[in-house]
N, C-alpha and C positions, 0 to 999 in steps of 0.2 A: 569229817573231811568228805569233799566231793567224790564218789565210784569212779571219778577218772584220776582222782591221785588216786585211791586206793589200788588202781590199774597198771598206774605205774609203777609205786612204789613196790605194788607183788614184780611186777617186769624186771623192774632193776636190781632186785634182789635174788628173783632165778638167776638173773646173768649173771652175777656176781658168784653164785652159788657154781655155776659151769664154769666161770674162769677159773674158779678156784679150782675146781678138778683138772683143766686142763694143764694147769703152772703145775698143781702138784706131782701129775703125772710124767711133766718133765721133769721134773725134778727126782721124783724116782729112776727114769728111764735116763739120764744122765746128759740131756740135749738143754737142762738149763745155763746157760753162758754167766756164771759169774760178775763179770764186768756189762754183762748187758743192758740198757736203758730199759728197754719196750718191757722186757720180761720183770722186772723190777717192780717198773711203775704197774701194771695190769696188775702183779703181786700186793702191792700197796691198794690201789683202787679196790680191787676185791675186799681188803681187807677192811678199808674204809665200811662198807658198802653191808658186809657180814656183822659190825661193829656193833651199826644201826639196828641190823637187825635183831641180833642178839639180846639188845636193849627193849624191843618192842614186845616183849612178853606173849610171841606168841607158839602154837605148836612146834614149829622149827625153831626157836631161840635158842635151846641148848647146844642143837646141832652146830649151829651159825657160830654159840662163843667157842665152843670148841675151833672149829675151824678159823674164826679169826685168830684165836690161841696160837693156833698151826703156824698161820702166814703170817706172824710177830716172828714167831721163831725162825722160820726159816729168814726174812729180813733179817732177822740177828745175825745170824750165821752167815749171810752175806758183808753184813758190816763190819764182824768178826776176819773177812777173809777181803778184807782192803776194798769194797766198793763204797764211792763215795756218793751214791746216788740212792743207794742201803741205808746210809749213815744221816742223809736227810730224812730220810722216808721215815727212819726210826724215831727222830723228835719229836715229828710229827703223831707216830705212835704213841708214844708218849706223854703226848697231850690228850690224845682220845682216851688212855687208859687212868689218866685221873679223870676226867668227867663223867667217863664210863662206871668206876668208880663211887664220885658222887651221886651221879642218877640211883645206882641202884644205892646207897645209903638213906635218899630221900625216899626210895620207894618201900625199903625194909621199913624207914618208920613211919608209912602209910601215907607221905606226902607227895608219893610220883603220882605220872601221870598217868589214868586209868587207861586200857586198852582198849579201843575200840572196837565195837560189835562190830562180827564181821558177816557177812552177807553169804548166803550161799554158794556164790559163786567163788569169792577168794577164800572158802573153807575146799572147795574142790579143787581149786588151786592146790593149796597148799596138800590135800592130801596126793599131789600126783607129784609133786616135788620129790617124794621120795621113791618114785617109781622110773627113775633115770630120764626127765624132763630136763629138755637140755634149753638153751639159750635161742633157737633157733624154733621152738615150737613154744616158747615164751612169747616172739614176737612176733606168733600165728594166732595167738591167743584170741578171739575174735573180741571182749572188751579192749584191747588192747590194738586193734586195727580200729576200733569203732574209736578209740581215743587222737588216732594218729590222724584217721578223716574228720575230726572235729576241725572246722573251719574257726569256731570263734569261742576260746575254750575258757571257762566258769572260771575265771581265778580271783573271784572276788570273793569266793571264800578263804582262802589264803590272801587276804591282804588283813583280813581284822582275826587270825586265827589267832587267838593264847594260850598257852599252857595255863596249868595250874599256879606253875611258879611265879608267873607273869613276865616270862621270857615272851617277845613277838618276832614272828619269825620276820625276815626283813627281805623284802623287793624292793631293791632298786632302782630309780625310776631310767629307760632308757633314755 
């Protein structure tokens, strides 16, 4: 993949990483609203988001499945306690955690997809993630500013990109 997904995809995964701390900490601190949309969906999106990462085999992947682990649970426990926007979000769960599932079944019997070498820089990344890198010095990140003033961005490796399985990922045409 082109160093500007890999820019993103490290970006979108800090955030994901910090929302998750900040929902959870409402959630300890006792300001999450039960019947609330916003806080729900940002719960789910997170959770989406850690899902991915989990699966991606890299240093922080156990961290990630644990914590998507986390924000299933608490979704439950929201849907358990009459939200009906929990109750979606949970299907949707649901769907992720059998193909999550699959993936790593294919990958146990040596048919996933390898991980990508990673570059020096999203290895420095990833070791400052656990050093309380929040969401907000993710998108100070200076690859990650060189990605955002990219005027006219490479996506033409992402139009012929395959898995091993021969899943392709799919754009749209506008």
């Amino acid at each position: 993949m082109p160093d500007t997904a890999n820019t993103l995809v490290e970006t979108c995964i800090q955030c994901a990483r910090h929302s998750y701390q900040i929902i959870t900490d409402a959630w300890a601190y006792g300001s999450f609203a039960t019947f609330d949309y916003f806080h729900t969906q940002y719960l789910f999106s997170a959770a989406t988001v850690l899902a991915i990462s989990s699966s991606l085999r890299s240093p922080q992947s156990e961290s990630d499945n644990y914590k998507f682990e986390n924000a299933v649970e608490l979704l439950r426990q929201l849907e358990r306690s009459g939200s009906f926007v929990a109750k979606e979000f949970c299907e949707h769960v649901d769907a992720m955690q059998s193909s999550i599932a699959a993936i790593d079944c294919s990958f146990v019997l040596g048919q996933g997809v390898q991980r990508p070498e990673q570059n020096n820089e999203s290895e420095a990344v990833a070791a400052s993630i656990g050093t309380g890198l929040t969401a907000g010095m993710a998108l100070a990140e200076p690859s990650f500013r060189d990605f955002l003033a990219e005027t006219d961005l490479d996506t033409q490796g992402f139009d012929n990109f395959v898995f091993e399985d021969s899943h392709v990922l799919y754009w749209p045409e506008t």
